[in-house]
DRENDO-1510 file (C-alpha; in Angstrom, 1 decimal, always signed):
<recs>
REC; n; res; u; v; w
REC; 1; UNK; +97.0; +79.8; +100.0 .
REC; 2; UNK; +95.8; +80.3; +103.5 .
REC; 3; UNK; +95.5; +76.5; +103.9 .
REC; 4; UNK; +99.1; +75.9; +103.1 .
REC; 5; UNK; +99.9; +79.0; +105.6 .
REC; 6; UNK; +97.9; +77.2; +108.3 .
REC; 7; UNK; +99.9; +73.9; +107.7 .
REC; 8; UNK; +103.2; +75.5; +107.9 .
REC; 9; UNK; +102.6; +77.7; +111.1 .
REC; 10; UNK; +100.7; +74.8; +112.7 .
REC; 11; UNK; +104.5; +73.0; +113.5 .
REC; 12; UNK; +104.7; +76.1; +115.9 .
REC; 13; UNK; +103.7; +74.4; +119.3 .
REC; 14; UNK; +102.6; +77.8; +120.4 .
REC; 15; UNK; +100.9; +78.9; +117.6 .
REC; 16; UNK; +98.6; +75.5; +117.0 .
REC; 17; UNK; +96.4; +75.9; +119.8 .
REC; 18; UNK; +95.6; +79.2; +118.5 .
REC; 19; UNK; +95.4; +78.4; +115.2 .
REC; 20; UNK; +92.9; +76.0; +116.2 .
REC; 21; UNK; +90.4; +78.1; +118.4 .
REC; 22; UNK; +90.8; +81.0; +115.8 .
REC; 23; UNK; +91.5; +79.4; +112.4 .
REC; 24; UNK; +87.3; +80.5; +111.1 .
REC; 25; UNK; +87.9; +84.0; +112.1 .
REC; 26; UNK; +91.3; +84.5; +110.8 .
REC; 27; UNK; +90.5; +82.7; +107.7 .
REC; 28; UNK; +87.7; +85.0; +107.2 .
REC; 29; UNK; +89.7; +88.2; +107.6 .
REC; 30; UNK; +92.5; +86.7; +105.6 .
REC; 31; UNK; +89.8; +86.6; +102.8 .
REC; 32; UNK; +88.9; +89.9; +103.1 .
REC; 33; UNK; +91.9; +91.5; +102.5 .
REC; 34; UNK; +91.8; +92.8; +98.8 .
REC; 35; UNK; +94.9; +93.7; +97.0 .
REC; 36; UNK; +95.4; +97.5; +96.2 .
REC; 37; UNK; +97.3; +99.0; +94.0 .
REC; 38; UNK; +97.8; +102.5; +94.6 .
REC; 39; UNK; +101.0; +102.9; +96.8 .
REC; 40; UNK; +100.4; +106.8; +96.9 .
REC; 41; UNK; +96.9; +106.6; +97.9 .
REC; 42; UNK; +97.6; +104.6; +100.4 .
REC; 43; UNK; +100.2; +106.0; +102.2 .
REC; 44; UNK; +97.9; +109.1; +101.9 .
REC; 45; UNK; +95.0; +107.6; +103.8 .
REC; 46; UNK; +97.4; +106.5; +106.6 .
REC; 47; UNK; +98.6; +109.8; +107.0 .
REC; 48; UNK; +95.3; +111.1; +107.1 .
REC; 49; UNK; +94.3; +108.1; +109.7 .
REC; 50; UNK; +97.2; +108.6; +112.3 .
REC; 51; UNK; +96.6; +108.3; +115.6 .
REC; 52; UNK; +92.3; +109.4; +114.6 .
REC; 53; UNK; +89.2; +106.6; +115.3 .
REC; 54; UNK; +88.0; +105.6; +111.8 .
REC; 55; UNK; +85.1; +107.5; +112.0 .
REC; 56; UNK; +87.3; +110.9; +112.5 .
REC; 57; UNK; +89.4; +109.9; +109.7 .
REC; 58; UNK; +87.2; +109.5; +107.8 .
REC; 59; UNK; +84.8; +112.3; +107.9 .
REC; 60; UNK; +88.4; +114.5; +107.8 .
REC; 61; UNK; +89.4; +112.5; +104.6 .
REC; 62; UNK; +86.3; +113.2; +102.7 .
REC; 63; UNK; +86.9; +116.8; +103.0 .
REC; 64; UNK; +90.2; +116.4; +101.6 .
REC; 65; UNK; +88.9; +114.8; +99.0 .
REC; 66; UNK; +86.6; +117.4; +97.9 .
REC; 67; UNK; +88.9; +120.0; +97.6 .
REC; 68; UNK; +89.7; +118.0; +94.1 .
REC; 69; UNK; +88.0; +118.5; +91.4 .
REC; 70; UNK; +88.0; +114.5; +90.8 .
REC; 71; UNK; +88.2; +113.6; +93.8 .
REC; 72; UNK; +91.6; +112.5; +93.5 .
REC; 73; UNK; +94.6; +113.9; +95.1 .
REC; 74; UNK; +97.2; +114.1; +92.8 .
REC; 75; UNK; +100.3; +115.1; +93.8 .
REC; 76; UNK; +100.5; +118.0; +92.2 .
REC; 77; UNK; +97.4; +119.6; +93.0 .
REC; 78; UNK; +98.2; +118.7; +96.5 .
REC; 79; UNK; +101.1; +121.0; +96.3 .
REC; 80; UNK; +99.1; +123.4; +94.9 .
REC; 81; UNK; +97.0; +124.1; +98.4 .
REC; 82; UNK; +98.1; +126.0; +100.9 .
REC; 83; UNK; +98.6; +124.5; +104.4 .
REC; 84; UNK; +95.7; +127.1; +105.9 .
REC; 85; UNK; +93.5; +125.2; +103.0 .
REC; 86; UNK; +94.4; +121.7; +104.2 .
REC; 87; UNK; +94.2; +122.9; +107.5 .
REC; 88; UNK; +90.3; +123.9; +106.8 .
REC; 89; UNK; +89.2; +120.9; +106.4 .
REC; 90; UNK; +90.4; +119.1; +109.7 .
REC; 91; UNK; +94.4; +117.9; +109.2 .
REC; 92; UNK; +97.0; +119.2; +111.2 .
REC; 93; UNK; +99.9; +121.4; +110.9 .
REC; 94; UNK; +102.0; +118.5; +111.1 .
REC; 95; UNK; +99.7; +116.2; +108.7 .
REC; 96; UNK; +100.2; +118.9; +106.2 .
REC; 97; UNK; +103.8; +118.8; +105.8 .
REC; 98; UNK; +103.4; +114.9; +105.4 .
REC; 99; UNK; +101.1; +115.0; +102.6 .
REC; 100; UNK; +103.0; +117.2; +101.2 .
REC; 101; UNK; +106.2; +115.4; +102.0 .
REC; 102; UNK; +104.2; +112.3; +100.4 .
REC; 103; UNK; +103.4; +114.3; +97.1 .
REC; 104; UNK; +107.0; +115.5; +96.2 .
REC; 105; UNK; +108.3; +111.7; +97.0 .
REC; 106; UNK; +105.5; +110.7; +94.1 .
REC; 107; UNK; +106.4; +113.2; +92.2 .
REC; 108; UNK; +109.9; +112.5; +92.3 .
REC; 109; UNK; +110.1; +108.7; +92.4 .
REC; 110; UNK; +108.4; +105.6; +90.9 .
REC; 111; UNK; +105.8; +104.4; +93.6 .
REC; 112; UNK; +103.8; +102.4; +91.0 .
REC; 113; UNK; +102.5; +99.5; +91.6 .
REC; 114; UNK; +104.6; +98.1; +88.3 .
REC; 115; UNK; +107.7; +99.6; +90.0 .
REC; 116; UNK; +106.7; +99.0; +93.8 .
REC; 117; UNK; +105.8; +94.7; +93.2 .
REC; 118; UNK; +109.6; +94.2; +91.9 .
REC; 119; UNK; +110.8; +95.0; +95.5 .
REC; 120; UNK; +111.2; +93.3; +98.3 .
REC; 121; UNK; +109.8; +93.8; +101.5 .
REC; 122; UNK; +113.1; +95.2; +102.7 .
REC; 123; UNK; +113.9; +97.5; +100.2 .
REC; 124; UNK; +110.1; +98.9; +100.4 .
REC; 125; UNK; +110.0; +99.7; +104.0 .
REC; 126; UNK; +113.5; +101.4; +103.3 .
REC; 127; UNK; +112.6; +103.4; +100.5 .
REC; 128; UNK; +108.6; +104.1; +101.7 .
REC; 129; UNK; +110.1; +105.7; +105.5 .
REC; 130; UNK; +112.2; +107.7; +104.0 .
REC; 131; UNK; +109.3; +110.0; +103.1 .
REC; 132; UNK; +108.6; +112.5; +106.6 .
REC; 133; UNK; +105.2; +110.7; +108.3 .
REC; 134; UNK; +105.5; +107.7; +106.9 .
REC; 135; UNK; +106.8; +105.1; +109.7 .
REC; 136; UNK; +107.9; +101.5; +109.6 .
REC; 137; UNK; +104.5; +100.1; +110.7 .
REC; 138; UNK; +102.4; +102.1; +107.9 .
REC; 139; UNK; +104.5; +100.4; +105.7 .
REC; 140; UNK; +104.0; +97.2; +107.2 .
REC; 141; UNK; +100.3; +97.6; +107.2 .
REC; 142; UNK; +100.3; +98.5; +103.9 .
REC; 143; UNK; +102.0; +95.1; +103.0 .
REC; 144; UNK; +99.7; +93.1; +104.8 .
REC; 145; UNK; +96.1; +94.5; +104.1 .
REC; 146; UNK; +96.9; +96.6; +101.1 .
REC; 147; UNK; +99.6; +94.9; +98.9 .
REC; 148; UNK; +98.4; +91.7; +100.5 .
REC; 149; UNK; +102.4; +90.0; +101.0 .
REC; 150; UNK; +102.0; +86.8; +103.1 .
REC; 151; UNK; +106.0; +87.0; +104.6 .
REC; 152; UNK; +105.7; +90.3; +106.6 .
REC; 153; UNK; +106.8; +90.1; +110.2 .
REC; 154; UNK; +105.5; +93.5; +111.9 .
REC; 155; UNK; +107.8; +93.4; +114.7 .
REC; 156; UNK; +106.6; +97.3; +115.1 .
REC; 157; UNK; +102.8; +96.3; +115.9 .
REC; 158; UNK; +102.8; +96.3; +120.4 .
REC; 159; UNK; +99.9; +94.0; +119.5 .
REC; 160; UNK; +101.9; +91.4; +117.6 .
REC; 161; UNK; +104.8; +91.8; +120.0 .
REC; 162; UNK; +103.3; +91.9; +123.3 .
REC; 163; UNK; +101.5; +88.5; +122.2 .
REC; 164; UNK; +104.6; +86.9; +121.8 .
REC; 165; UNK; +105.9; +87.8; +124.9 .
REC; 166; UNK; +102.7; +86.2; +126.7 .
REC; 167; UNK; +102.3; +83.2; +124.5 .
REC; 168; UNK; +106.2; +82.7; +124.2 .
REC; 169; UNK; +107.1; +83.6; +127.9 .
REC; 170; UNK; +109.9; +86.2; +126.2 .
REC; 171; UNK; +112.3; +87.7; +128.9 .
REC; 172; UNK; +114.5; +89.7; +126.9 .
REC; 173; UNK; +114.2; +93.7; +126.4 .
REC; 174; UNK; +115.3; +95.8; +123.6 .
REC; 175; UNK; +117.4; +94.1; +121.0 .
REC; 176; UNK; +117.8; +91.0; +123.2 .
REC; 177; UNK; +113.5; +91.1; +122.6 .
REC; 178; UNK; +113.7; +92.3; +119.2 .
REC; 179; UNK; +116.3; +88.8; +118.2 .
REC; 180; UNK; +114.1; +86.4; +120.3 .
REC; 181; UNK; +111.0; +87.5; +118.1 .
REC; 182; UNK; +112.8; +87.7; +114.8 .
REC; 183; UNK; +114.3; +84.0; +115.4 .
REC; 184; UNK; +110.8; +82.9; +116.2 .
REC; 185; UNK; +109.1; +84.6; +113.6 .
REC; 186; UNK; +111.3; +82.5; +111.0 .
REC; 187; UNK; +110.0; +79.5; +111.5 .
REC; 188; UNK; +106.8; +81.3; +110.0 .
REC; 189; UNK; +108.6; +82.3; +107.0 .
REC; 190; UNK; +106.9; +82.5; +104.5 .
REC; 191; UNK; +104.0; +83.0; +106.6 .
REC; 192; UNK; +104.7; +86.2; +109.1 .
REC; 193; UNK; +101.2; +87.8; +108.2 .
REC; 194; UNK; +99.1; +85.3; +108.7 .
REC; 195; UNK; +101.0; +84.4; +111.5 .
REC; 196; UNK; +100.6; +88.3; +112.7 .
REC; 197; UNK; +96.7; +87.8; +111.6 .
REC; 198; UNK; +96.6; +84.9; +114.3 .
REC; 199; UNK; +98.8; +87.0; +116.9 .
REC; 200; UNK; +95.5; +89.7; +116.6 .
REC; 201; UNK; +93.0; +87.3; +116.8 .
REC; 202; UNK; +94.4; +86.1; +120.0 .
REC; 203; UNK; +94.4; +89.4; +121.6 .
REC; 204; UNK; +90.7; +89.4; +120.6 .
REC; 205; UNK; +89.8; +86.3; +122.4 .
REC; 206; UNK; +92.3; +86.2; +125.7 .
</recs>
């Protein structure tokens, strides 16, 4: 799969120089990412992870964890605590009302991974941020590294967006930006993650 990727986005003038100095480290990370299944854990941890260095998420995440009895969050145990309990173990105010937010949506709706793999990207990232802390780019990170969709353009990620700028010499700003990146992005199509993977990696390396 990533071979057929790299011969599609390779008819990208831009992107074939970098897919050429980066292709063994991009390749590498590609095959790392493993396919997960559970949505609601997910979106959990990256609630948990916002805006904290890995290291403080997750020290602050294990705690959680071990206020359950399993060490599994369901959701409604995680209703169950008080916000002074969550708060105990490192999460903020605002954090709380996330999870919790998160925990009625499971609750409440399908977010199986059954249910979730029968929708598109689009209707995904509409459904997912409609849940309080959960933003368009935790979705889209969740479709690249977690759910491991190879047609994700993550127009969202300042990494992703600011390299085009650079590498495409982009002059537009707000939605005049936002249309010259979307037109470019699909000639990736269906390739926008590894294309964003490649994006990264040329950050990384100037």
């Amino acid at each position: 799969m990533f071979a057929k990727a790299v011969k599609h986005l390779q008819k990208d003038p831009v992107l074939k120089p970098i897919i050429k100095a980066c292709k063994k480290e991009v390749e590498q990370r590609f095959d790392r990412i493993e396919e997960q299944k559970d949505v609601y854990l997910i979106l959990l941890k990256s609630i948990v992870s916002q805006q904290l260095s890995t290291k403080a998420a997750n020290t602050i995440y294990s705690r959680f964890e071990a206020l359950f009895n399993t060490s599994y969050p369901k959701p409604k145990e995680v209703l169950r605590l008080s916000n002074e309990t969550l708060r105990s173990v490192g999460l903020s105010g605002q954090k709380c009302s996330y999870i919790k937010a998160l925990a009625e949506y499971a609750i409440a709706y399908d977010i199986s991974y059954e249910h979730i793999s029968t929708l598109s990207n689009e209707d995904l990232i509409e459904q997912l941020t409609s849940i309080k802390g959960v933003g368009q780019w935790t979705v889209e990170m969740m479709l690249i590294f977690s759910l491991k969709r190879l047609d994700v353009f993550p127009y969202d990620d300042l990494v992703v967006r600011n390299q085009m700028i650079k590498l495409y010499n982009l002059q537009g700003k707000g939605k005049q930006l936002k249309q010259e990146c979307f037109a470019i992005a699909q000639n990736w199509q269906p390739y926008g993650s590894v294309a964003s993977l490649f994006l990264w990696q040329s950050k990384q390396v100037g």
